[in-house]
VEXRO-6983 format. One record per residue (C-alpha): residue number from 1; x, y, z. Coordinates in nm, 4 decimals. Example, Ala and Ser with C-alpha at 12.3 -4.5 7.8 and 13.67 -1.06 7.14 Angstrom:
<dolums>
1_1.2300_-0.4500_0.7800
2_1.3670_-0.1060_0.7140
</dolums>
This chain:
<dolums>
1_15.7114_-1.1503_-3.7678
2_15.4097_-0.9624_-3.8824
3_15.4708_-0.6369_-4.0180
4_15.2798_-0.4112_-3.7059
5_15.1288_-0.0761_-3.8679
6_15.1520_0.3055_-3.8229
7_14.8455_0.4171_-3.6325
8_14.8974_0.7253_-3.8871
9_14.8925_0.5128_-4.2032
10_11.6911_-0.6162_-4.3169
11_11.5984_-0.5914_-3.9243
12_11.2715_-0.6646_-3.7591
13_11.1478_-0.9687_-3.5418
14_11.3468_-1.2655_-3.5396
15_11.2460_-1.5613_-3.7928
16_11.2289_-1.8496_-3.5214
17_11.0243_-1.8394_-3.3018
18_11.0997_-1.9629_-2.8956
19_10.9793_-2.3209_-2.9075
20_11.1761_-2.4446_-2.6525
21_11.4435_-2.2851_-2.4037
22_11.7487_-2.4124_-2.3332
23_11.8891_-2.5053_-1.9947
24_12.1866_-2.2499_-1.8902
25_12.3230_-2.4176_-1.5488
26_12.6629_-2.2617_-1.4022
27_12.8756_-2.4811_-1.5054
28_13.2702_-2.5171_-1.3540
29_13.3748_-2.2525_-1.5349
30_13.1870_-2.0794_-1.8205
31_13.2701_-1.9491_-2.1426
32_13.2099_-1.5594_-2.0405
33_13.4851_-1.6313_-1.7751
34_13.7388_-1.7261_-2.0422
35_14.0506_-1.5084_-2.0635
36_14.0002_-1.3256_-2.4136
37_14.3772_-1.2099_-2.3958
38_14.4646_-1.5926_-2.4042
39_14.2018_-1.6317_-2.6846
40_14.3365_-1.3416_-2.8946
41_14.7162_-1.4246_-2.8369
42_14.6164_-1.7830_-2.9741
43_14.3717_-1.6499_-3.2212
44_14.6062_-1.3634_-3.3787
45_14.9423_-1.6435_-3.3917
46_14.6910_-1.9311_-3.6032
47_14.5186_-1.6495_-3.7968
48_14.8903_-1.4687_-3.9615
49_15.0254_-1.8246_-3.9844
50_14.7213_-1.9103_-4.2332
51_14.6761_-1.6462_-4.4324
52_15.0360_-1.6592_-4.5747
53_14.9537_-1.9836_-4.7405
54_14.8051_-1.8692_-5.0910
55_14.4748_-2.0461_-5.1060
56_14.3336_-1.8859_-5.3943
57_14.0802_-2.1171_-5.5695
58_13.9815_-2.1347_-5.9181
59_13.7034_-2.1117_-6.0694
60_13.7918_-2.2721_-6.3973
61_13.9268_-2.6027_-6.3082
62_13.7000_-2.8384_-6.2333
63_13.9056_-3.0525_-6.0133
64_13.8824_-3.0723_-5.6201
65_14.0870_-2.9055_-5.5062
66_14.0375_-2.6642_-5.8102
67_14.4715_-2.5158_-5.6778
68_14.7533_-2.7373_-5.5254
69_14.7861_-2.4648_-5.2135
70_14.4495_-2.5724_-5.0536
71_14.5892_-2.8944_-4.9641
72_14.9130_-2.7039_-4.8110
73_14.6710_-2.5457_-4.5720
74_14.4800_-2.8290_-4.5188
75_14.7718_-3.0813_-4.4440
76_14.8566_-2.7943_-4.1552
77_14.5794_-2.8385_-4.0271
78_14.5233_-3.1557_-3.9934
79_14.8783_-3.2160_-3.8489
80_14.8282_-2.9149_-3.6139
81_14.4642_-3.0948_-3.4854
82_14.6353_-3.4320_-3.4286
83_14.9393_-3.2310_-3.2572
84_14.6315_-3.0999_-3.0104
85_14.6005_-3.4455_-2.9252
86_14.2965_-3.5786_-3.1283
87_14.3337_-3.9371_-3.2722
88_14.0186_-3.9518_-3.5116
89_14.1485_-3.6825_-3.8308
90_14.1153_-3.7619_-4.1551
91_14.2177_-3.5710_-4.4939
92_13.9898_-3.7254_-4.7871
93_14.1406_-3.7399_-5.1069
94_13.9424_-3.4558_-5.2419
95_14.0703_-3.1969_-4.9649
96_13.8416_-3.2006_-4.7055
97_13.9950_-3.2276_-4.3161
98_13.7376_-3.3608_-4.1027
99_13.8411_-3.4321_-3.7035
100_13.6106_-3.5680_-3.4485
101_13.6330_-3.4050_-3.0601
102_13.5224_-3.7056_-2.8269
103_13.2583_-3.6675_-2.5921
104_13.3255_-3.5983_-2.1915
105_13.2569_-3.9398_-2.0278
106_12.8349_-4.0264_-2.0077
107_12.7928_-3.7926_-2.3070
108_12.8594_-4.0182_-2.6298
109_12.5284_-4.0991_-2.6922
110_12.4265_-3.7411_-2.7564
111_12.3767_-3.5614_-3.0688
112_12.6726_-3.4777_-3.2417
113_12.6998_-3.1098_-3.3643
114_12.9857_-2.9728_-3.6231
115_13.1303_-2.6569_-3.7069
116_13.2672_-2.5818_-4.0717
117_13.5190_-2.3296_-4.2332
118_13.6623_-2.3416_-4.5919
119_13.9980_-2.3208_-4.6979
120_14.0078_-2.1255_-4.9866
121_14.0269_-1.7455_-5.0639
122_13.8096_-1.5744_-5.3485
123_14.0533_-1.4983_-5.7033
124_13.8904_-1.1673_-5.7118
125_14.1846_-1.0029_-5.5848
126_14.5698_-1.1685_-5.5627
127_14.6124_-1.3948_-5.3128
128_14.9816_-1.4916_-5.3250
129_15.2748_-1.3005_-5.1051
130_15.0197_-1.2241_-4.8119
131_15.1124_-0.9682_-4.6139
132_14.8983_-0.9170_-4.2572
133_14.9743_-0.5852_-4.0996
134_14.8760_-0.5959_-3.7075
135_14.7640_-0.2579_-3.5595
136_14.7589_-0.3478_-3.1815
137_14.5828_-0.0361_-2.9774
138_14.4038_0.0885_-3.3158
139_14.3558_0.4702_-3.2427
140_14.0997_0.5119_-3.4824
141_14.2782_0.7178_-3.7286
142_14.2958_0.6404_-4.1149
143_14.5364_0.3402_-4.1840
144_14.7264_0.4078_-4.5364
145_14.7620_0.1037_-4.7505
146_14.9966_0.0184_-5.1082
147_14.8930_0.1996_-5.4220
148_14.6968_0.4980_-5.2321
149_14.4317_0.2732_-5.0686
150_14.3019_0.3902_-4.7496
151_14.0886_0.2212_-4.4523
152_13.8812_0.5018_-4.3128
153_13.6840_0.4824_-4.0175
154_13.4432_0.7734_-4.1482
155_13.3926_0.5703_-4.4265
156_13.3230_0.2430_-4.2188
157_13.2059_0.2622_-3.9034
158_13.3258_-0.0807_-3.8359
159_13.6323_-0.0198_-3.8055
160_13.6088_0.3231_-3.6010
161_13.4213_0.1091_-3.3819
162_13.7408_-0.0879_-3.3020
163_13.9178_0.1451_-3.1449
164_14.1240_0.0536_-2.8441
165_14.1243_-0.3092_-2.9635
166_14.3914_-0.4711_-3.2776
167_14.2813_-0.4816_-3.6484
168_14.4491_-0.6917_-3.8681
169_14.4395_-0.5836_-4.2133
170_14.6085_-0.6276_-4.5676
171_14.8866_-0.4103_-4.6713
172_14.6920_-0.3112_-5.0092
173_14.8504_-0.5592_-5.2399
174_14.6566_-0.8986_-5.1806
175_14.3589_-0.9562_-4.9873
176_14.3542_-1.0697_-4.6208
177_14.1883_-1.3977_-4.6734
178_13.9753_-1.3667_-4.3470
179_13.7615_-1.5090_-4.5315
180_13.7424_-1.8122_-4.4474
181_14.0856_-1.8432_-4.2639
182_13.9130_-1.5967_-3.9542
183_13.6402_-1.8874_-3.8990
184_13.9170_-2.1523_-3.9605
185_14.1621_-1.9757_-3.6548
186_13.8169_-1.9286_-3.4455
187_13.7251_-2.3339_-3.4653
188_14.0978_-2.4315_-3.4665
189_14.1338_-2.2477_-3.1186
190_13.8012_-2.3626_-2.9386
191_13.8813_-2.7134_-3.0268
192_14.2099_-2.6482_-2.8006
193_14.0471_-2.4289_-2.5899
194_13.8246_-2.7554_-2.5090
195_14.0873_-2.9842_-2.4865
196_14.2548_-2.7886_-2.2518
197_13.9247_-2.7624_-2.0308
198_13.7528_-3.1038_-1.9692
199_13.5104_-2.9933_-1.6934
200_13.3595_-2.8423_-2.0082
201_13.1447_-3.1715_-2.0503
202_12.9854_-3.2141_-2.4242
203_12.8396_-3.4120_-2.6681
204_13.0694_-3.5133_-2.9835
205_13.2013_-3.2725_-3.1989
206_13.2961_-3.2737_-3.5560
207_13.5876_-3.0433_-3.7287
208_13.5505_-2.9615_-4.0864
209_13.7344_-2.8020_-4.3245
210_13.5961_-2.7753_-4.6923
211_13.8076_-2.6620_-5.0106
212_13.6474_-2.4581_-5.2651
213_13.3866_-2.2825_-5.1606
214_13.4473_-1.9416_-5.2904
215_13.3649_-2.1322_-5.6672
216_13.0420_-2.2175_-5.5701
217_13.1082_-2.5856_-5.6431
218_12.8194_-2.6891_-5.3450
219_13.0359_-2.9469_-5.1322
220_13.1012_-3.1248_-5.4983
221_13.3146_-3.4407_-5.3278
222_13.1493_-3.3917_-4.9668
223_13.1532_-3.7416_-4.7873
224_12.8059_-3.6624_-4.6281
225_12.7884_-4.0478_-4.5627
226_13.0822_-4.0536_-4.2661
227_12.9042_-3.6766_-4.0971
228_12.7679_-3.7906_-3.7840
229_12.6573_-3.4470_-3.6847
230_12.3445_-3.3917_-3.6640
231_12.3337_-2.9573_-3.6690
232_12.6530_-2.7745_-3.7992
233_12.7621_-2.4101_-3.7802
234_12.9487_-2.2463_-4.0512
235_13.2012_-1.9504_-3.9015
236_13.1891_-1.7757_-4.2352
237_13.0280_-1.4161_-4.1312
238_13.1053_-1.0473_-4.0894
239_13.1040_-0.8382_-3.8262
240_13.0420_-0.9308_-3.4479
241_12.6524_-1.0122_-3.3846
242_12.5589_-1.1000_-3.7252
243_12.3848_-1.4782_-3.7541
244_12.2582_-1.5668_-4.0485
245_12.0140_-1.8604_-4.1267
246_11.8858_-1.7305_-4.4529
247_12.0660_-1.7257_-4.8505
248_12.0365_-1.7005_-5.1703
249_11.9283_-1.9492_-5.4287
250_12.2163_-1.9356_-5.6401
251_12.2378_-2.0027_-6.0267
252_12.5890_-2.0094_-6.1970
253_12.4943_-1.9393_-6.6328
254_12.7783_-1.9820_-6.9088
255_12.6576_-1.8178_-7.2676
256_12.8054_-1.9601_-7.5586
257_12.8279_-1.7334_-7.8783
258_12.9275_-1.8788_-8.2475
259_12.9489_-1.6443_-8.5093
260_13.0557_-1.6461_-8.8619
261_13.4711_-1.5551_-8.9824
262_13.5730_-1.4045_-9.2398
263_13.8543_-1.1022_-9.3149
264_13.7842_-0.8044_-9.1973
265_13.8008_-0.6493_-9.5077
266_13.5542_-0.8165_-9.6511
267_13.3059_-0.8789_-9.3555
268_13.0536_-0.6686_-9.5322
269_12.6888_-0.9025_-9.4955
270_12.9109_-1.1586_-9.3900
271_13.1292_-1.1610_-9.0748
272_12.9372_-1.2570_-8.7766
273_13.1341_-1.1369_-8.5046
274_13.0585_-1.3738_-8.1547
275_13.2614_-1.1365_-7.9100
276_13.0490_-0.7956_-8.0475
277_12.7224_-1.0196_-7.9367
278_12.8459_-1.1460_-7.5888
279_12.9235_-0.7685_-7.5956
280_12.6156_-0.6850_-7.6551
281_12.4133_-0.9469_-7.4720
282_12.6134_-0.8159_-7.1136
283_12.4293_-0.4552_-7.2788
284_12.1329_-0.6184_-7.1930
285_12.1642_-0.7036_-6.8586
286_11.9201_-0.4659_-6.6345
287_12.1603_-0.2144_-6.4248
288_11.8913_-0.1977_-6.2041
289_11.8971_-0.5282_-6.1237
290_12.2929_-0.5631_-6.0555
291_12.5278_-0.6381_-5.6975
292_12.5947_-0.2544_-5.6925
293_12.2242_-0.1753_-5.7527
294_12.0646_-0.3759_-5.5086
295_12.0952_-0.4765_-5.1153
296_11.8840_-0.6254_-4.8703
297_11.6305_-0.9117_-4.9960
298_11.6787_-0.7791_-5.3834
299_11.7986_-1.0416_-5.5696
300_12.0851_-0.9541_-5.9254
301_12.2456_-1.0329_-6.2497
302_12.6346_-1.0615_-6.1900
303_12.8379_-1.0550_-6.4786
304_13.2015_-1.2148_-6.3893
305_13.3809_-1.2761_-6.7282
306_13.3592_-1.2403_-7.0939
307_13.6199_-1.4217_-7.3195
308_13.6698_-1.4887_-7.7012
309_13.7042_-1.3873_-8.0418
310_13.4962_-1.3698_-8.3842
311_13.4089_-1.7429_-8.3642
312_13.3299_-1.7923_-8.0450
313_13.2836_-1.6232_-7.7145
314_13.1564_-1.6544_-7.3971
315_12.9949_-1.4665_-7.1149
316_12.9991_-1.6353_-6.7329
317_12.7654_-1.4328_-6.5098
318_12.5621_-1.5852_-6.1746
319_12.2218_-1.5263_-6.0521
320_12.1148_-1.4520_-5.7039
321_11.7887_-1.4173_-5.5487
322_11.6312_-1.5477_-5.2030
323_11.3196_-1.6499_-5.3409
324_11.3296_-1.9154_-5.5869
325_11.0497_-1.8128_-5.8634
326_11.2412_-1.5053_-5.8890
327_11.5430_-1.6857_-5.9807
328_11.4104_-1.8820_-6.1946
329_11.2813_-1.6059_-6.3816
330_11.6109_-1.4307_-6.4310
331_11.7297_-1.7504_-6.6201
332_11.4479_-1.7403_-6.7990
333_11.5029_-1.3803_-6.8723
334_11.8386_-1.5086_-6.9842
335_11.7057_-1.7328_-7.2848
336_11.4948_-1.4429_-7.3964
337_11.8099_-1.2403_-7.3729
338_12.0012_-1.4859_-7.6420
339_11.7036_-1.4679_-7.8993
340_11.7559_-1.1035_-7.8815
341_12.1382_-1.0972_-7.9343
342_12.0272_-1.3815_-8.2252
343_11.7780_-1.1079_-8.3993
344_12.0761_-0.8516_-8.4008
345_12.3270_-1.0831_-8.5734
346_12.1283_-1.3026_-8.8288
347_12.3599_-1.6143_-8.8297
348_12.5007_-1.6068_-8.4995
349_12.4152_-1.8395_-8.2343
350_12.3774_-1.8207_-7.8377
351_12.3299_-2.0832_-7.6218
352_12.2473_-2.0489_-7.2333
353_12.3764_-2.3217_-7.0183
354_12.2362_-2.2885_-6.6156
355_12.2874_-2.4369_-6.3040
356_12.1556_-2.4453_-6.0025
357_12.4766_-2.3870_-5.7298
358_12.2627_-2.4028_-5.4131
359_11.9410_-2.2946_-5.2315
360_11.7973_-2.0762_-4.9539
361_11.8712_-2.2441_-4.6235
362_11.5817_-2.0879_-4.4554
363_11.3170_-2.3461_-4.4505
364_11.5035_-2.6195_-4.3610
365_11.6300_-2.4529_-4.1093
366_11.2959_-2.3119_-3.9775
367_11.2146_-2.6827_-3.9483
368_11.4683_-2.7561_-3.7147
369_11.4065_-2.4571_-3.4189
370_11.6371_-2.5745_-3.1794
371_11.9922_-2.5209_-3.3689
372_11.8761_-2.1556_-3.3524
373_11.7463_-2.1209_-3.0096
374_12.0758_-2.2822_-2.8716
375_12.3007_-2.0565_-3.1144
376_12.0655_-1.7270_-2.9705
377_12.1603_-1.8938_-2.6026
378_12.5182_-1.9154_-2.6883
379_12.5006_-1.5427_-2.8180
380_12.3366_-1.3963_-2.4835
381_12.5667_-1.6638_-2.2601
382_12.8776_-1.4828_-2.4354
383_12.7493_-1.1237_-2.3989
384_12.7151_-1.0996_-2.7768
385_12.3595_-0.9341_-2.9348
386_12.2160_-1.1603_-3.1646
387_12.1137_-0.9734_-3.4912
388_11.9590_-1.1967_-3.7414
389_11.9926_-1.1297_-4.1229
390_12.0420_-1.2411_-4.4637
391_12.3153_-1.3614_-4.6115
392_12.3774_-1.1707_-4.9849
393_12.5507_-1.4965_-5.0676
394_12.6016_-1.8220_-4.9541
395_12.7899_-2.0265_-4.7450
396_12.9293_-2.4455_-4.8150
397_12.6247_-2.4240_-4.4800
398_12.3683_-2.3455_-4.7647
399_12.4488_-2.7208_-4.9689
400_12.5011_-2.8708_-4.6177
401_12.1416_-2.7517_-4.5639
402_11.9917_-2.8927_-4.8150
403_12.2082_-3.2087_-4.8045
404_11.9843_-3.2754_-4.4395
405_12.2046_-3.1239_-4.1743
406_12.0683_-2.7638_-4.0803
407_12.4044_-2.5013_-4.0830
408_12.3541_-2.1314_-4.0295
409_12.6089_-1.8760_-4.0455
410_12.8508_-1.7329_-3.7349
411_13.0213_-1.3867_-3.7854
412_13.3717_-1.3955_-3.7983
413_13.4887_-1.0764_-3.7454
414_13.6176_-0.9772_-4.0945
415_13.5026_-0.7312_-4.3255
416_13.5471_-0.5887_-4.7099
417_13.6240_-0.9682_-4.7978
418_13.7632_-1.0550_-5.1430
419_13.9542_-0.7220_-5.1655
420_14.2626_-0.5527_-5.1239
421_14.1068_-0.3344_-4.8293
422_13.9713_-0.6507_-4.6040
423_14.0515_-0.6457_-4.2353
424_13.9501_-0.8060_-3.9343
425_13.8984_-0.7282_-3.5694
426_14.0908_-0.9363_-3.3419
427_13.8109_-0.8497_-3.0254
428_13.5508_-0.9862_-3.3115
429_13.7702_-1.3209_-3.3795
430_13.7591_-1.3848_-2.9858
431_13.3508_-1.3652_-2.9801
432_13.3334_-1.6102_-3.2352
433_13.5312_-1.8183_-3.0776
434_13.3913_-1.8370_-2.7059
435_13.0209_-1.8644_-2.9108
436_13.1790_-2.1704_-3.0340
437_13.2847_-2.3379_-2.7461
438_12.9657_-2.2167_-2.5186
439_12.7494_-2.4391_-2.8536
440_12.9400_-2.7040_-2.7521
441_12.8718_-2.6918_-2.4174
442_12.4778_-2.5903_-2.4722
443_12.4957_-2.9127_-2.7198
444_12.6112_-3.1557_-2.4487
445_12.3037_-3.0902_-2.2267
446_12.0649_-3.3527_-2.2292
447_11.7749_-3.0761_-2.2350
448_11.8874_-2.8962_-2.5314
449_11.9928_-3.1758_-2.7251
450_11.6810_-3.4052_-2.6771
</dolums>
């Protein structure tokens, strides 16, 4: 049983414009009618059973899955979707559980649309030994956590906004891993939601669930060539209301450093020390220009781990930015950063390796208007206001994007993700989940799908 806690413990217009509208018939029984204490039992019971599986994914292993317990999690799942009752699951040999929801009768031939959620949690803070702490009735008071950490609503409105409803939260040791397992528990329980309700009619649905997203790998082993959808929704977000259709373009940049050995004692003109330049090249980096520096549509520098010795070193950092010239020029600013380090230790050498990770989702899907003006349907359907903004990030929707099949970004409900203070707001999870299942029905109608 869950350990249940103390109570005393860039706006402006939208981007897309209305080209078309979509048709909103009453149907037998809509998704606003939905019991959310059904939802949120079902929601809260998937949610603590997944985040006790350690998912943690690693960056350094180039293998995928990059850890062995993604494919615990993702053999659950796919046992738990063909215990639901669907026949066409599959688990690829690279980790990915994809699951197809057939169409109601006189609905195959429509467009298929898919919603995606990634098993893995972020290494950025331990992720083993999960611990979810369930504060049903949250009275808006402080919440004290392990090792003197403290959730405080004056601090973050979010969560003094959740008063009266439950919060889920970590006990200060680990993170929560609502990210992604929030959007995983939100898809898992509209697909059973819809099962359960056939006068729902749709269109085909497709189920995924991705491993290793949190490296940045971009959908490395993807089988794009069996996706038959042809729009996708990530459930990936924050808090309730936030849709996001916009990203960065994302460079991941490894430094090499070789110096020069000799003893220490008699280094003098002649020891070339390779862990004093990667030292000295991270001096460079602008401050100004850093995660903790910048918000909105500012683009960074992230430095994320230096390693080595006198011989060699090296320095991993990524680049973020939403438009594309400017990151380009920070990796160009990187080269020039290398000479520099090279000028201050004659004999040394530093080499900049980049990559591009993924792009800005925006114009491709600005080019497709109608996966937005159905997802702003499903929003005012549900009750929920839409508030359109920026993801400071990106999503496995961002490669999926630019791989042809348009994917913005749902809110999940969570917040403070990758850390030891991340929560999530059960009320939040159950929005999510009845904007999934109203897509589905919005996707099944001939209007908005042709």
């Amino acid at each position: 049983m869950p350990y249940r806690a103390s109570n005393h413990q860039r706006s402006g217009p939208p981007l897309y414009p209305v080209f078309f509208s979509v048709h909103t018939r009453t149907m037998t029984r809509s998704v606003s009618q939905t019991g959310d204490a059904a939802l949120a039992d079902a929601l809260t019971s998937r949610f603590l059973r997944y985040v006790r599986i350690e998912t943690t994914s690693d960056r350094h292993v180039e293998a995928t899955p990059s850890t062995p317990g993604q494919w615990d999690l993702a053999k659950l799942l796919a046992e738990e979707l063909r215990g639901l009752g669907l026949k066409d699951v599959e688990l690829t040999a690279h980790c990915y559980v994809i699951a197809r929801l057939p169409a109601s009768p006189g609905k195959a031939l429509l467009p298929a649309v898919g919603f995606l959620a990634h098993l893995d949690t972020s290494g950025d803070a331990p992720g083993r030994d999960v611990t979810p702490c369930v504060v049903e009735k949250y009275d808006g008071g402080r919440i004290g956590l392990a090792d003197g950490l403290v959730l405080d609503p004056e601090a973050d409105p979010g969560l003094a906004a959740q008063k009266g409803g439950t919060v889920i939260h970590t006990d200060g040791t680990t993170l929560l891993g609502a990210d992604d397992k929030a959007g995983i528990a939100e898809i898992m329980t509209a697909t059973e939601y819809l099962l359960n309700h056939p006068e729902i009619e749709h269109g085909p649905v497709e189920i995924i669930f991705s491993p290793d997203e949190e490296t940045g790998k971009g959908l490395p082993e993807f089988p794009l060539e069996t996706i038959k959808a042809a729009a996708c929704y990530t459930l990936d977000g924050g808090p309730l209301g936030e849709f996001e259709a916009e990203c960065f373009n994302a460079y991941g940049a490894e430094v090499r450093f070789t110096g020069k050995v000799i003893h220490p004692g008699a280094a003098r003109g002649r020891l070339v020390n390779a862990a004093l330049m990667s030292a000295s090249f991270a001096a460079l980096l602008p401050r100004n220009e850093s995660p903790e520096a910048t918000d909105g549509y500012y683009g960074y520098y992230c430095l994320t781990e230096i390693r080595g010795n006198h011989e060699e070193a090296f320095l991993e950092l990524i680049i973020r930015d939403f438009d594309r010239r400017e990151a380009k020029r920070r990796v160009t600013t990187l080269e020039s950063f290398a000479r520099t380090v090279e000028a201050q230790f004659p004999g040394g050498r530093a080499c900049v390796s980049a990559k591009l990770q993924y792009c800005n989702m925006r114009e491709k899907i600005e080019a497709r208007p109608e996966v937005m003006e159905i997802l702003k349907t499903a929003a005012r359907n549900t009750g929920v206001e839409f508030r359109l903004k920026p993801i400071r990030g990106g999503t496995d929707g961002s490669r999926l994007t630019e791989l042809g099949i348009p994917t913005p970004n749902i809110f999940t409900g969570g917040r403070n993700f990758h850390s030891r203070i991340e929560w999530v707001s059960v009320p939040e999870m159950t929005a999510a989940c009845k904007i999934v299942i109203e897509l589905v029905r919005l996707w099944g109608m001939e209007r908005a799908a042709g």
